[in-house]
ChimeraX commands (.cxc) that place a marker at each C-alpha (Angstrom):
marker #1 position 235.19,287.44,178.90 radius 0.5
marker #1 position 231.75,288.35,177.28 radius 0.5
marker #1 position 228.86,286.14,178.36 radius 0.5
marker #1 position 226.91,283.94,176.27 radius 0.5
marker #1 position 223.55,285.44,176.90 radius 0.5
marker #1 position 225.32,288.89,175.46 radius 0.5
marker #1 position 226.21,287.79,172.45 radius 0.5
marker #1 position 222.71,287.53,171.21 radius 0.5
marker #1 position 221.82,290.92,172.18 radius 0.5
marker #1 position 220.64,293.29,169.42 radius 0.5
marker #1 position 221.67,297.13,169.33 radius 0.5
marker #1 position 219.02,299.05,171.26 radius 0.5
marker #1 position 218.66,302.69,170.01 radius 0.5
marker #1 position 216.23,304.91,168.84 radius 0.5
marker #1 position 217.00,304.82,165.37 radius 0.5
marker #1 position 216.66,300.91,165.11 radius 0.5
marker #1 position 213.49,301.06,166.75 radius 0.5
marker #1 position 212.44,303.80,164.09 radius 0.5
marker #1 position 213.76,301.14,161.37 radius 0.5
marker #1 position 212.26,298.22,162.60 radius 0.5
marker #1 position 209.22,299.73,162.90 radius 0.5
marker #1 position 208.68,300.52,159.20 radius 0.5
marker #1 position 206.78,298.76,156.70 radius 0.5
marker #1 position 208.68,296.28,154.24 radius 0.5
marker #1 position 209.53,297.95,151.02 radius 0.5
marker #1 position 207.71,298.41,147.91 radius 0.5
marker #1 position 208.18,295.22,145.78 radius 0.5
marker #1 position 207.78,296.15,141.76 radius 0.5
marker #1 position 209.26,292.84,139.94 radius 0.5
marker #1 position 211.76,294.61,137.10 radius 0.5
marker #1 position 211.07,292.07,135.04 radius 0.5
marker #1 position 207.36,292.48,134.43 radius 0.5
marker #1 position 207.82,296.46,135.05 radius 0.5
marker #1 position 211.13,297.66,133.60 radius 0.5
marker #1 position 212.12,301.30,134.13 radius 0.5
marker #1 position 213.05,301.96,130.60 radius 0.5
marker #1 position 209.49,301.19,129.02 radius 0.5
marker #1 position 207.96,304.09,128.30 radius 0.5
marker #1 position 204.84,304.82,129.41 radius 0.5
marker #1 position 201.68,304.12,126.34 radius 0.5
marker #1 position 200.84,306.85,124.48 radius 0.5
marker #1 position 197.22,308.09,123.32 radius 0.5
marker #1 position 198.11,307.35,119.90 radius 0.5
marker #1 position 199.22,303.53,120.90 radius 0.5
marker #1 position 196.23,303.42,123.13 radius 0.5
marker #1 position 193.84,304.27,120.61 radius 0.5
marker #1 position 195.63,301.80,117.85 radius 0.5
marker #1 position 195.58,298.77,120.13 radius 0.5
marker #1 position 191.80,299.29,121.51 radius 0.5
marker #1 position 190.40,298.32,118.31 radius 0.5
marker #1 position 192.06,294.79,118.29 radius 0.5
marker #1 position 190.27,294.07,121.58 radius 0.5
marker #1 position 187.49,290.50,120.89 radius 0.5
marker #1 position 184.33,292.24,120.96 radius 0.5
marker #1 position 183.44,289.16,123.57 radius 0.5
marker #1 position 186.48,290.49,126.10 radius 0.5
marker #1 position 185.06,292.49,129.18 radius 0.5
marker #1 position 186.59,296.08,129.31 radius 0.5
marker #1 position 186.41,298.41,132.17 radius 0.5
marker #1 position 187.11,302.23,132.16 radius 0.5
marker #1 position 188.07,303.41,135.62 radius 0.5
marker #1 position 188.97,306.88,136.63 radius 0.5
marker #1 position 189.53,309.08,140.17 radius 0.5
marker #1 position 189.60,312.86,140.74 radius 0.5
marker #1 position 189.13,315.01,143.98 radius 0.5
marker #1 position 186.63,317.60,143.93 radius 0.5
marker #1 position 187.54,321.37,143.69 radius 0.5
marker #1 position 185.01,322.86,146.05 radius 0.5
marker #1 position 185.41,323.64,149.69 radius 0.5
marker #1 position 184.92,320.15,150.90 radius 0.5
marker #1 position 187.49,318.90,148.29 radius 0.5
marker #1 position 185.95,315.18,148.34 radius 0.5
marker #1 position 187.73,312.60,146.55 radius 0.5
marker #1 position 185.67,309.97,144.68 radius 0.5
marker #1 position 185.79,308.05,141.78 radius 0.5
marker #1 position 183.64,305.41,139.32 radius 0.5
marker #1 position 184.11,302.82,136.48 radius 0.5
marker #1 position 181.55,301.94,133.16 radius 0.5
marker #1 position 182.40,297.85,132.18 radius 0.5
marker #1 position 181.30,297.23,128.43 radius 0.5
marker #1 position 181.25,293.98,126.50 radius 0.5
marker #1 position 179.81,293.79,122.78 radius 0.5
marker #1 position 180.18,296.89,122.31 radius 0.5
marker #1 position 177.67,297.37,125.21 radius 0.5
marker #1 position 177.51,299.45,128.37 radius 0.5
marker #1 position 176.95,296.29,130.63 radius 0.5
marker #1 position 177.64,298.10,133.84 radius 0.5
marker #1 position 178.39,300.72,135.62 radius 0.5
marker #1 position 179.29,302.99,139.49 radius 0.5
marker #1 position 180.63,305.83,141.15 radius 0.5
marker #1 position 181.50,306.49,144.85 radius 0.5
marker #1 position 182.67,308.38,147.40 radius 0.5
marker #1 position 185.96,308.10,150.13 radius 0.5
marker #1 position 185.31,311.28,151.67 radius 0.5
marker #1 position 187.61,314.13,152.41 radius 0.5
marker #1 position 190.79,312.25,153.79 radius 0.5
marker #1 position 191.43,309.97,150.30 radius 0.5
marker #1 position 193.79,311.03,147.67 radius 0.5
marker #1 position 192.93,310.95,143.90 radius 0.5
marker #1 position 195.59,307.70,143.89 radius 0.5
marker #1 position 193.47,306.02,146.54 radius 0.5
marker #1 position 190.21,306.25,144.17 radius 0.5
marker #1 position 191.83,305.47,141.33 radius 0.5
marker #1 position 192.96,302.40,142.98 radius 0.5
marker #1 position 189.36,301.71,144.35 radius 0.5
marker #1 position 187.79,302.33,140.91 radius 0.5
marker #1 position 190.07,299.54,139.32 radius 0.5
marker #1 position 189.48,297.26,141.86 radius 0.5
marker #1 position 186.14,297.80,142.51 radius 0.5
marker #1 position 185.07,297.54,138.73 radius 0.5
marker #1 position 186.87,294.48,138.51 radius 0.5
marker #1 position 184.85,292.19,141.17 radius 0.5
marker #1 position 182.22,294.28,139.52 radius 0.5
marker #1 position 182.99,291.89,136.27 radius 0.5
marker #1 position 183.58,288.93,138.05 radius 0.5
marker #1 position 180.17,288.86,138.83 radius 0.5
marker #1 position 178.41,289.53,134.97 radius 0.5
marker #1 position 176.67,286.62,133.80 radius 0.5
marker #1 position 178.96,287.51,130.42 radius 0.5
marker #1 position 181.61,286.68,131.66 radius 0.5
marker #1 position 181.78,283.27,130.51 radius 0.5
marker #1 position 182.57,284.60,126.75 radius 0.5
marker #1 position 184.67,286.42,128.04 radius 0.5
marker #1 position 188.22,285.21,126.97 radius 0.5
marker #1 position 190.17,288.51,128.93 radius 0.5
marker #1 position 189.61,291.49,131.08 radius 0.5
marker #1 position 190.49,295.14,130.48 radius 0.5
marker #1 position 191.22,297.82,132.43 radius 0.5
marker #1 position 191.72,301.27,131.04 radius 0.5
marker #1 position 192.77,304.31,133.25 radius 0.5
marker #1 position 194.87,307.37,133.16 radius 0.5
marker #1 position 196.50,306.76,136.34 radius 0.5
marker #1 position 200.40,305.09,135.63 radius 0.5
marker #1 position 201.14,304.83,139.57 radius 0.5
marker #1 position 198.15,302.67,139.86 radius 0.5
marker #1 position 198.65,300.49,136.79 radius 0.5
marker #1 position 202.65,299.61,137.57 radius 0.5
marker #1 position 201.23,298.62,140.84 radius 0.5
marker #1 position 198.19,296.55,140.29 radius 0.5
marker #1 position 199.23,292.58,140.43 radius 0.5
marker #1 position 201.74,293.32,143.18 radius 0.5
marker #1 position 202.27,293.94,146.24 radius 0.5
marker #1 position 202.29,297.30,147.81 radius 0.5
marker #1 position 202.40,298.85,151.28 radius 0.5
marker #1 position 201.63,301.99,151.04 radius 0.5
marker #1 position 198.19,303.35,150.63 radius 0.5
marker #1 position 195.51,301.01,149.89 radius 0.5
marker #1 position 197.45,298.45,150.23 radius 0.5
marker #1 position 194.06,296.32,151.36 radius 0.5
marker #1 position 192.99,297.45,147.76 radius 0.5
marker #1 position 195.96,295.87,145.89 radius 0.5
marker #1 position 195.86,292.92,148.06 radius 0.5
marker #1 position 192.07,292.50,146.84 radius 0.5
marker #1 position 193.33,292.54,143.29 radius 0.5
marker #1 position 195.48,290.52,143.53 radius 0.5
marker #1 position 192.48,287.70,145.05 radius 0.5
marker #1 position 190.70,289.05,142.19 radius 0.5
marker #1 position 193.21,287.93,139.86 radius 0.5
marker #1 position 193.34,284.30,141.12 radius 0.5
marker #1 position 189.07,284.10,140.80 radius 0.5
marker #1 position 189.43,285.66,137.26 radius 0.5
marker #1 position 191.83,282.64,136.78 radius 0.5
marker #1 position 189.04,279.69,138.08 radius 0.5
marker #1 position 185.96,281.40,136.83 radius 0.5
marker #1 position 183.96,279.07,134.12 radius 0.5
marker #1 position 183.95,279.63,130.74 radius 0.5
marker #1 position 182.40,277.98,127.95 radius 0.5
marker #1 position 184.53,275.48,125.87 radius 0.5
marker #1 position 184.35,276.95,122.97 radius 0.5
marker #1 position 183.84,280.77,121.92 radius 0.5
marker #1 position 183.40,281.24,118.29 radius 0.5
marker #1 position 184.90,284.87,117.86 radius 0.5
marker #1 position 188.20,283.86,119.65 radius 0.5
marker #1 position 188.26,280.63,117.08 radius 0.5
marker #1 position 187.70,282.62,114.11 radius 0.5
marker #1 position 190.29,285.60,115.34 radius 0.5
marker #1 position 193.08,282.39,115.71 radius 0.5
marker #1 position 192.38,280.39,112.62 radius 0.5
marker #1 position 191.94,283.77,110.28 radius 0.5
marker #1 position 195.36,284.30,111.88 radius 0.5
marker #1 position 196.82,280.78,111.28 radius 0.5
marker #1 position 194.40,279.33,107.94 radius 0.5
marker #1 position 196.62,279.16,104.72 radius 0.5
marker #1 position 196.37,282.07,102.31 radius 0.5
marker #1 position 194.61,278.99,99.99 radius 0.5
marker #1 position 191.93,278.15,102.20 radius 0.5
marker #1 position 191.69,282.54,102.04 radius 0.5
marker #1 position 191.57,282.60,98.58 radius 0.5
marker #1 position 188.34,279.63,98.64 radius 0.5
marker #1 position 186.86,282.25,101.24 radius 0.5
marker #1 position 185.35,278.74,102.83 radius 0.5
marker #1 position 183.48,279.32,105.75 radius 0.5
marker #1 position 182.21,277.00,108.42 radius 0.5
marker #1 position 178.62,276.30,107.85 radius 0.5
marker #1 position 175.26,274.17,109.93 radius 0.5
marker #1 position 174.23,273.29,106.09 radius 0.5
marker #1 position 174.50,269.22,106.07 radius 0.5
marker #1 position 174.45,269.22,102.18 radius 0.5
marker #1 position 178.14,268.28,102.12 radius 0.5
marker #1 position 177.84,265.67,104.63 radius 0.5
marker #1 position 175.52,263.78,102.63 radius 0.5
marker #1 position 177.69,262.90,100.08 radius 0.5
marker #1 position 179.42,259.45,99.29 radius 0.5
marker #1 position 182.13,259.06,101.24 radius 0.5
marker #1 position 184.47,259.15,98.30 radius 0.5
marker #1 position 183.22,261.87,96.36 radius 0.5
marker #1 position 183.83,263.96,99.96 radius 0.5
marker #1 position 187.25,262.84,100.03 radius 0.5
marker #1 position 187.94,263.69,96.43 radius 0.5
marker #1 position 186.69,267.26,97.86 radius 0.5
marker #1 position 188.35,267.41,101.01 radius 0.5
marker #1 position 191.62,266.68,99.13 radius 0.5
marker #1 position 190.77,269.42,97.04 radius 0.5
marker #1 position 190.27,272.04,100.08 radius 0.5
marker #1 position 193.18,270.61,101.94 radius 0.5
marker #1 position 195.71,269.81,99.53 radius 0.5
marker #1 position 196.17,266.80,101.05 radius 0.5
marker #1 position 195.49,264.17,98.54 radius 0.5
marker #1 position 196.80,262.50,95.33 radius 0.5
marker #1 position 198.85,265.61,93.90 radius 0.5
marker #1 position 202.29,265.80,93.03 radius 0.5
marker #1 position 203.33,268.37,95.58 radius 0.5
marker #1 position 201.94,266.49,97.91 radius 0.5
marker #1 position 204.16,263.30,96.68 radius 0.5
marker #1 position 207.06,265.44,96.06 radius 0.5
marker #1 position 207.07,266.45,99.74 radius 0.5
marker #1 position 206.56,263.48,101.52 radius 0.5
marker #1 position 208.90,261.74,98.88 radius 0.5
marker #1 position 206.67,259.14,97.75 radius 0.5
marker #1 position 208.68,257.66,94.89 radius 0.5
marker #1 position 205.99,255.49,93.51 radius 0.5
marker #1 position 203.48,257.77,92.84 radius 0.5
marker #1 position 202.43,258.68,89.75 radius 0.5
marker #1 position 202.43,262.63,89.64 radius 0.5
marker #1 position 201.22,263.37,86.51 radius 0.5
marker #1 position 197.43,263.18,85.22 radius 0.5
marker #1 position 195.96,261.46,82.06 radius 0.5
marker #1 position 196.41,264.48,79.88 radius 0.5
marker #1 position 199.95,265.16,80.98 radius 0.5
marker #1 position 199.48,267.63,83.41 radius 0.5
marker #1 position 200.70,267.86,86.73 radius 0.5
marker #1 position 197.88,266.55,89.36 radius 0.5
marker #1 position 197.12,269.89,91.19 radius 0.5
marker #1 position 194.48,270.16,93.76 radius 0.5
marker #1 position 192.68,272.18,91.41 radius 0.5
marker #1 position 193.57,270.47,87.82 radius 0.5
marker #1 position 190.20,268.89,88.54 radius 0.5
marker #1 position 189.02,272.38,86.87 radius 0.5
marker #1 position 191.63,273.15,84.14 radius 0.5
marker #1 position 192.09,269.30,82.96 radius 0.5
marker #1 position 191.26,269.49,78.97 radius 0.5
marker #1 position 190.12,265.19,79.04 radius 0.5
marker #1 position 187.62,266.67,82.12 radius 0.5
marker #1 position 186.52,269.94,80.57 radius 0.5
marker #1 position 184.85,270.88,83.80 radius 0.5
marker #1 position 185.17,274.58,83.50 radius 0.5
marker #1 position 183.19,274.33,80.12 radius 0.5
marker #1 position 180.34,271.93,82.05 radius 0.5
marker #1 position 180.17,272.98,85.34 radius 0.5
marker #1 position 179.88,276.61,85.60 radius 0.5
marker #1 position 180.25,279.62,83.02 radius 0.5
marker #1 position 181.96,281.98,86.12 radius 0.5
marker #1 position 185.75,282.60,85.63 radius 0.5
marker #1 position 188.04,280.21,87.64 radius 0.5
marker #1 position 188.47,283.21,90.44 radius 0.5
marker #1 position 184.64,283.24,90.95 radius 0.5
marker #1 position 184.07,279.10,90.12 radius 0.5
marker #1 position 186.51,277.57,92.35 radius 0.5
marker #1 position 185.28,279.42,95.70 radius 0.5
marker #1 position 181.70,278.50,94.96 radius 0.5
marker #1 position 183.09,274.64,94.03 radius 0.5
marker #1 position 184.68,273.87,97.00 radius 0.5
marker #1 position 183.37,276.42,99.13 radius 0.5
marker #1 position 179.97,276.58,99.08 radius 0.5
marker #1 position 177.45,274.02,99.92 radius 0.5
marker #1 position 175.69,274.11,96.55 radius 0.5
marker #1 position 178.73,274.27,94.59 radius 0.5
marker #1 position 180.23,271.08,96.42 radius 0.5
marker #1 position 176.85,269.09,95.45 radius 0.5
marker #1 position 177.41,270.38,92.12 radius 0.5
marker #1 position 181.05,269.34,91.57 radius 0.5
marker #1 position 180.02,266.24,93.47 radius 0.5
marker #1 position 177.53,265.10,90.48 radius 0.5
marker #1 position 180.22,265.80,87.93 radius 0.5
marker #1 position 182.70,263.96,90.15 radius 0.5
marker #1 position 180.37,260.71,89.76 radius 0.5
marker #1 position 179.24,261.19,86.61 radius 0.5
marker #1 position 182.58,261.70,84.61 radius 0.5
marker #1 position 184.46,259.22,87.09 radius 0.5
marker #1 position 187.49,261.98,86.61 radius 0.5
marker #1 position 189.53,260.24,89.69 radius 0.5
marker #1 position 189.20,257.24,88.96 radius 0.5
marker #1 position 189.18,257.07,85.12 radius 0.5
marker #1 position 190.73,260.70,83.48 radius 0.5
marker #1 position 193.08,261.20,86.28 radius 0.5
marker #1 position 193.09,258.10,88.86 radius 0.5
marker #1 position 195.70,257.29,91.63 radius 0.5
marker #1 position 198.67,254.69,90.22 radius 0.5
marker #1 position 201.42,253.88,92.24 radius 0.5
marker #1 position 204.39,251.83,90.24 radius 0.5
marker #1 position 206.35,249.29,91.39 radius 0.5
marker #1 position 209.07,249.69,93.96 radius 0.5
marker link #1:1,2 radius 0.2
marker link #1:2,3 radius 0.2
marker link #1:3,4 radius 0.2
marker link #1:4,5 radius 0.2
marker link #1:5,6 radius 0.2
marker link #1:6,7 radius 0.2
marker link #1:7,8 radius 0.2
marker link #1:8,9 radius 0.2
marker link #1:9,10 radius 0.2
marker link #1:10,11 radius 0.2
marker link #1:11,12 radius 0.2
marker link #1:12,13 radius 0.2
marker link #1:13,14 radius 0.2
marker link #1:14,15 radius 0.2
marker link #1:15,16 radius 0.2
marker link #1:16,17 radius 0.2
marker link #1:17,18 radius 0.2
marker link #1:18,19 radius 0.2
marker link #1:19,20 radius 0.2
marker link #1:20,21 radius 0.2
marker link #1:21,22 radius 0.2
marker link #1:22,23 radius 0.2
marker link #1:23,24 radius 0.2
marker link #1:24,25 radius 0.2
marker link #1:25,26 radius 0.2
marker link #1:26,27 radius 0.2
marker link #1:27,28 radius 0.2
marker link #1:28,29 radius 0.2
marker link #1:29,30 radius 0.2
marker link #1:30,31 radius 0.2
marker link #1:31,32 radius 0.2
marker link #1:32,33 radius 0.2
marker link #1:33,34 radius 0.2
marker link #1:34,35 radius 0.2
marker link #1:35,36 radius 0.2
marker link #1:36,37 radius 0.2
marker link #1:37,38 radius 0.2
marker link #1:38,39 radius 0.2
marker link #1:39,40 radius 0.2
marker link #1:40,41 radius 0.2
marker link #1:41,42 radius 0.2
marker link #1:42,43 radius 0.2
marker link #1:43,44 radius 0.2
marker link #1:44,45 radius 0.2
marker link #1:45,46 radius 0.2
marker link #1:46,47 radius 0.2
marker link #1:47,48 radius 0.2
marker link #1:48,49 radius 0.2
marker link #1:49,50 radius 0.2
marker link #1:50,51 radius 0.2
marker link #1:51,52 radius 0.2
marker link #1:52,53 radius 0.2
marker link #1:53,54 radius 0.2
marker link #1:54,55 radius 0.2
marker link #1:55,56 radius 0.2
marker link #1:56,57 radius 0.2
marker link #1:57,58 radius 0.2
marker link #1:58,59 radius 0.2
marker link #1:59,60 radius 0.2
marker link #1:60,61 radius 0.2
marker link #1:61,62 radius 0.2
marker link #1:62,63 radius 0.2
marker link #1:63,64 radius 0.2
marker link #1:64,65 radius 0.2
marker link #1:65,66 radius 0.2
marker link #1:66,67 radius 0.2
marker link #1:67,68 radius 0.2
marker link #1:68,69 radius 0.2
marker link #1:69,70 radius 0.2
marker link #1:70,71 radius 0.2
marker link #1:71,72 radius 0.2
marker link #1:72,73 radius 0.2
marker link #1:73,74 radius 0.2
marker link #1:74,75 radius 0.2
marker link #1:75,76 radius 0.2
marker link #1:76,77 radius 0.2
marker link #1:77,78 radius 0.2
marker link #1:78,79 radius 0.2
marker link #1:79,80 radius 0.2
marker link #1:80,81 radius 0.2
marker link #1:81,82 radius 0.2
marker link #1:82,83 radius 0.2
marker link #1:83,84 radius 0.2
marker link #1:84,85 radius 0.2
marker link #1:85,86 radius 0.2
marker link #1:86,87 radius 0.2
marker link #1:87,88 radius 0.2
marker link #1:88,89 radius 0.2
marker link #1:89,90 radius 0.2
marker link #1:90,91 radius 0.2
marker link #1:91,92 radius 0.2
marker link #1:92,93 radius 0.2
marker link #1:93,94 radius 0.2
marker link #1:94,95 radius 0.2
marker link #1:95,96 radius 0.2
marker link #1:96,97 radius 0.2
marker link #1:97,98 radius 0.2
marker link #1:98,99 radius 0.2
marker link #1:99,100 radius 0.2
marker link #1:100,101 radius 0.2
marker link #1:101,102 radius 0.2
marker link #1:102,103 radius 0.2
marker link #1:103,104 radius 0.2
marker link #1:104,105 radius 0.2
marker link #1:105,106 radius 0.2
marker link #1:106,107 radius 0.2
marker link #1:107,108 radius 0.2
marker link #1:108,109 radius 0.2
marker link #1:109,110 radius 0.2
marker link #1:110,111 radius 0.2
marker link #1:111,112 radius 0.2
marker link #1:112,113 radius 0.2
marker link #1:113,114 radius 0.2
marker link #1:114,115 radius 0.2
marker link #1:115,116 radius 0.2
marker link #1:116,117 radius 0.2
marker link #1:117,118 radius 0.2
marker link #1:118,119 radius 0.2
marker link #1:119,120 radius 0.2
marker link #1:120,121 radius 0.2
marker link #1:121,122 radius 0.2
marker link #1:122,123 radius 0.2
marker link #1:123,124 radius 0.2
marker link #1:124,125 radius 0.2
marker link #1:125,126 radius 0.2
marker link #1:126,127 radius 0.2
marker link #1:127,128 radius 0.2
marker link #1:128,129 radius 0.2
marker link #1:129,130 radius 0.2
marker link #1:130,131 radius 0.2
marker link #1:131,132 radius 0.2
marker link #1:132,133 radius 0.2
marker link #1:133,134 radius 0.2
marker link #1:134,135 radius 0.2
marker link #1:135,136 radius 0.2
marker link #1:136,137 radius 0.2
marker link #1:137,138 radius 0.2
marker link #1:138,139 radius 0.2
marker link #1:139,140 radius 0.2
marker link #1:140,141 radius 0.2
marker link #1:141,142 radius 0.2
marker link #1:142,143 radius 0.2
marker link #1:143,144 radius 0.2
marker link #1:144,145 radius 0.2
marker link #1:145,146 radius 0.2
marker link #1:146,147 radius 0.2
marker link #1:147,148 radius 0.2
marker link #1:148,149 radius 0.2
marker link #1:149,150 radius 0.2
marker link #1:150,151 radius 0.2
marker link #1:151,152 radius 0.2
marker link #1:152,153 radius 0.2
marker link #1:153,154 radius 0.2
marker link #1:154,155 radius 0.2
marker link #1:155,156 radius 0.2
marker link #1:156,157 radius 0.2
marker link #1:157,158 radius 0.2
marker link #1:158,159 radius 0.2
marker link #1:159,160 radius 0.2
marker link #1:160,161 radius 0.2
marker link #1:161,162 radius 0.2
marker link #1:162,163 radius 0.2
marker link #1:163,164 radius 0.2
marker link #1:164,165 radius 0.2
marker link #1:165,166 radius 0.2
marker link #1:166,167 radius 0.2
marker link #1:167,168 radius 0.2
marker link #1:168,169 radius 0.2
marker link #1:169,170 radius 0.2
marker link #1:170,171 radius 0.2
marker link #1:171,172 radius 0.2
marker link #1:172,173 radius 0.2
marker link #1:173,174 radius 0.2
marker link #1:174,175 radius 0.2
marker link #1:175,176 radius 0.2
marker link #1:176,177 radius 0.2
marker link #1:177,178 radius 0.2
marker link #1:178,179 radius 0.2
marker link #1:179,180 radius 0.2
marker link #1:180,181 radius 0.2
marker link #1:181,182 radius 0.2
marker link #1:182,183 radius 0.2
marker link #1:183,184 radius 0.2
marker link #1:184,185 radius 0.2
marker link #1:185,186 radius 0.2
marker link #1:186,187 radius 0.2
marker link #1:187,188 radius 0.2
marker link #1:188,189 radius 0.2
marker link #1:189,190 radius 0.2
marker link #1:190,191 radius 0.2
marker link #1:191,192 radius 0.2
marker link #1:192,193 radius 0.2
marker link #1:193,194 radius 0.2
marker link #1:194,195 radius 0.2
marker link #1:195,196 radius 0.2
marker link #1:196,197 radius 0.2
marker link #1:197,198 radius 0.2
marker link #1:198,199 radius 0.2
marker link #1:199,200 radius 0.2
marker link #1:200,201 radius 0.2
marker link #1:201,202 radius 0.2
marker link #1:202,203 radius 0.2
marker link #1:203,204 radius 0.2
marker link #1:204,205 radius 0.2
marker link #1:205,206 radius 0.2
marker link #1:206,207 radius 0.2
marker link #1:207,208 radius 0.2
marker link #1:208,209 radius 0.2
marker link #1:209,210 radius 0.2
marker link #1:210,211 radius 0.2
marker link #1:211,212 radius 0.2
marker link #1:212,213 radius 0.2
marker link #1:213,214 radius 0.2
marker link #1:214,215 radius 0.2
marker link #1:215,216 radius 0.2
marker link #1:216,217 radius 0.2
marker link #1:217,218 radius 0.2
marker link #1:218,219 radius 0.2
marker link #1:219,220 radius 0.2
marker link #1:220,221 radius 0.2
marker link #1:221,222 radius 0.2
marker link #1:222,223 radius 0.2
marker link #1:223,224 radius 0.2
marker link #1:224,225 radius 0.2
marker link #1:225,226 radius 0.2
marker link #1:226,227 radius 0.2
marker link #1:227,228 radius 0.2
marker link #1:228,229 radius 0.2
marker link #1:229,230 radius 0.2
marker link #1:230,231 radius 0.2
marker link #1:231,232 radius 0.2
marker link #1:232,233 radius 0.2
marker link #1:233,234 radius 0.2
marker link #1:234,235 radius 0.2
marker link #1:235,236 radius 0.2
marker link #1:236,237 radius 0.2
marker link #1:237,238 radius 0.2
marker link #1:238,239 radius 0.2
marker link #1:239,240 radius 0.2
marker link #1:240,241 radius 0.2
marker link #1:241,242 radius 0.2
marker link #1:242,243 radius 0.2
marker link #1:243,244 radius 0.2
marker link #1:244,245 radius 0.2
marker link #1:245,246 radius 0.2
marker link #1:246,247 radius 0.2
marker link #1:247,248 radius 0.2
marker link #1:248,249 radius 0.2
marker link #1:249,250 radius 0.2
marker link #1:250,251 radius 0.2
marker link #1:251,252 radius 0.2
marker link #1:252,253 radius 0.2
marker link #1:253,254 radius 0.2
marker link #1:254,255 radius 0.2
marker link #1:255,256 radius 0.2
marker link #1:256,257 radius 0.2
marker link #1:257,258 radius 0.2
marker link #1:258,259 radius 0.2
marker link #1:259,260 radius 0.2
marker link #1:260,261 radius 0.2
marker link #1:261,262 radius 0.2
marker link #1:262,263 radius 0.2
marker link #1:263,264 radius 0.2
marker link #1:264,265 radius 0.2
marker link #1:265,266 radius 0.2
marker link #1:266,267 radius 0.2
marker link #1:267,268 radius 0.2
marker link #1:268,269 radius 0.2
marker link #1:269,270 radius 0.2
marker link #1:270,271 radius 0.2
marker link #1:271,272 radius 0.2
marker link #1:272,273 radius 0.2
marker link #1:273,274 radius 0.2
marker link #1:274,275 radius 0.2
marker link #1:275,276 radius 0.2
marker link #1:276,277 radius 0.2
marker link #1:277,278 radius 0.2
marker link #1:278,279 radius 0.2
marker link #1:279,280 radius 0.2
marker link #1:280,281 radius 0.2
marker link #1:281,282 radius 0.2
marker link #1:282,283 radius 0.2
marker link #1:283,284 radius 0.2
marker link #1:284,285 radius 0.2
marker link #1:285,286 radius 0.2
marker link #1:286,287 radius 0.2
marker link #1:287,288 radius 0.2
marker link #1:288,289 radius 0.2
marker link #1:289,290 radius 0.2
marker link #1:290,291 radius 0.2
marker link #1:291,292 radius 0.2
marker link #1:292,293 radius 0.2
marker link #1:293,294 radius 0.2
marker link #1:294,295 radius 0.2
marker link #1:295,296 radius 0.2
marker link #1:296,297 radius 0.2
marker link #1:297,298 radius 0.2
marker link #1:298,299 radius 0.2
marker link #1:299,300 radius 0.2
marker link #1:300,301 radius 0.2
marker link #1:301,302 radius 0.2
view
């Protein structure tokens, strides 16, 4: 009959002592790290750098162990920003570190280095570049083996990069998105955003006869056509299509005999957008009443 107490016991040997004694293993989540990625070339390193936002923080971080007798091991990062040396260190761990340990340090270290720029509120990301592929798989996780303190800092450092303030609204990041997302028609107008208030003086209707135009959201028969808007009128005075841009071509309008001698590829950018050009087609607008005489908006009868 075995005892109650007994069956609780654990095995006692030397080898389970050994076991237990042993650090938890290395965690590396496949997922995020998957063994069959190969590791980035200089080639792809060199293409991608270029695409960085100026306004992003990027830190260069390297390690190396001295030749000589004493054979220290120390190591150093540079952070730029704008294309601008913003900051930079170097350091020592003695002769008992490894050239993994300071390449760890470097990282780390130049990265609460960043936290602490003034910049780095235009700062949409942050960059780290080194040659070391150990230490990259194993930054943002958890390690135990050495430097583990180090890795456990990043991985603070990660959460503070997270909260840190930023401004509300970085013009480099908007332009990068909407150059990425704007139609190839608002391209083609090569409208950019402006502080000029010449356009927001208008009347109120002549802007929306321009907006339309820019937009090509308006009275045209695409427009119609898509929303299906069966009692629209599509179709302009002269018995042309209405076209955000017929405005230009209409032969009852004749605006590209009055309003400017430029060819249509060269007129219609500096028409709707540039400042003088919109006052300018804004004063033909009102004088020749084209939108609401040559080619007004009708809607028949349902």
């Amino acid at each position: 009959m075995i005892k109650a107490k007994d069956q609780n016991r654990t095995v006692d040997t030397r080898l389970s002592s050994f076991i237990t004694a042993l650090p938890k293993a290395e965690y590396i989540n496949p997922l995020a790290f998957p063994s069959w990625e190969h590791k980035e070339s200089r080639a792809e390193a060199e293409a991608f750098h270029p695409k960085i936002p100026r306004s992003d923080i990027q830190i260069f971080s390297d390690g190396s162990k001295s030749e000589s007798k004493d054979g220290a091991t120390g190591g150093g990062f540079v952070i730029t920003q704008f294309d601008i040396q913003v900051a930079h260190y170097s350091f020592s761990l003695g002769t008992n570190a490894e050239v993994f340990d300071a390449e760890a340090m470097a990282a780390v270290t130049g990265a609460a280095k960043a936290l602490a720029l003034p910049s780095i509120k235009l700062a949409t990301d942050l960059w780290i570049f080194l040659d070391n592929y150990e230490v990259a798989l194993r930054l943002g996780s958890h390690f135990n083996g050495s430097s583990q303190a180090v890795f456990e800092d990043f991985l603070k450092l990660t959460q503070a990069w997270a909260a840190r303030p930023r401004l509300p609204h970085i013009p480099p990041a908007d332009n990068q998105l909407w150059n990425t997302v704007s139609p190839q028609y608002y391209k083609d107008l090569q409208y950019k955003h402006t502080s000029n208030t010449i356009t927001l003086s208008l009347k109120r209707a002549t802007l929306h006869y321009i907006l339309a135009a820019r937009s090509q959201h308006g009275d045209f028969a695409a427009y119609h056509e898509r929303f299906n808007h069966t009692t629209a009128h599509t179709l302009c005075s002269c018995g042309k299509r209405k076209t955000p841009l017929h405005f230009f071509f209409c032969k009852k309008g004749k605006a590209y005999k009055t309003l400017t001698k430029s060819p249509p590829s060269e007129a219609i950018p500096w028409l709707l957008g540039i400042p003088t050009g919109g006052l300018a087609l804004a004063k033909w607008l009102e004088s020749t009443k084209f939108y609401t005489d040559i080619c007004p908006q009708l809607v028949s009868a349902a």
